[in-house]
N, C-alpha and C positions, 0 to 999 in steps of 0.2 A: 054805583054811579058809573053813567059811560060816561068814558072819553075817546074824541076823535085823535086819528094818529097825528092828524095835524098838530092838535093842542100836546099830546105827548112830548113832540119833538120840540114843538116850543117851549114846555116847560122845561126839558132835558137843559135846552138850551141855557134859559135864564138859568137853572141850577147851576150849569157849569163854571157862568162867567162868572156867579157868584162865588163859585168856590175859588177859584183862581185870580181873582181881582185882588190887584196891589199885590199877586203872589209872582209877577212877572207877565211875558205876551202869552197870549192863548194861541193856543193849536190849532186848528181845526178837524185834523187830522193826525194821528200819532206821526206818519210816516214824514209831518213837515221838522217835525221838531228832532224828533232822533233819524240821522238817513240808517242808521241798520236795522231797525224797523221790519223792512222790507226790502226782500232781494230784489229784488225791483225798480227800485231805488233810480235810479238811473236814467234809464226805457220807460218808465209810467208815465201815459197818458193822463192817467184821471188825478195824478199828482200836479201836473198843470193846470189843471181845473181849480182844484184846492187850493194852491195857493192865490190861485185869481179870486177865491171864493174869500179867501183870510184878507187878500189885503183889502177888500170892498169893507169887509166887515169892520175892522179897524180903521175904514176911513168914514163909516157912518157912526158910529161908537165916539170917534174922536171928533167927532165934528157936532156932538149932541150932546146938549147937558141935563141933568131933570128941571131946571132952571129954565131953561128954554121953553122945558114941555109944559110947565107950567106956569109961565108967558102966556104962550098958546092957547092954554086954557083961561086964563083969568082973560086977557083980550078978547075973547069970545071968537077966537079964529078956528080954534077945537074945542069936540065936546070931550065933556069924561067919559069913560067907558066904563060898568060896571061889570067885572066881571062875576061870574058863578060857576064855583068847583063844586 
């Protein structure tokens, strides 16, 4: 079976949150959560990135329930997507 690096990273993802859901906030990056991490720490550009990137994601996360998406769905405002691995 192929898979695109798109869909990798997607599923990386969904794995993640799943594993760390209700285990506290999520990272996005090691270097936001612990600063020694990286000696860098400090001076990182792409650390500013990331955390613009963490708090987006936390504020679409928090702002969406499966309730909603299945609203959506039963409304007939979205279709269902079926996927295949």
């Amino acid at each position: 079976m192929k898979v695109s690096t798109r869909t990798r990273y997607g599923l990386r993802a969904m794995l993640e949150l799943a594993l760390v859901q209700g285990k506290g906030p999520f990272y996005a990056v090691e270097c936001l959560e612990d600063k020694s991490y990286c000696d860098r720490y400090a001076d990182c550009v792409a650390r500013e990135v990331w955390t613009r990137v963490q708090d987006a994601i936390k504020d679409v996360l928090g702002s969406v329930t499966l309730a909603d998406m299945a609203e959506s769905v039963k409304s007939g405002k979205k279709q269902t997507i079926t996927y295949q691995i």
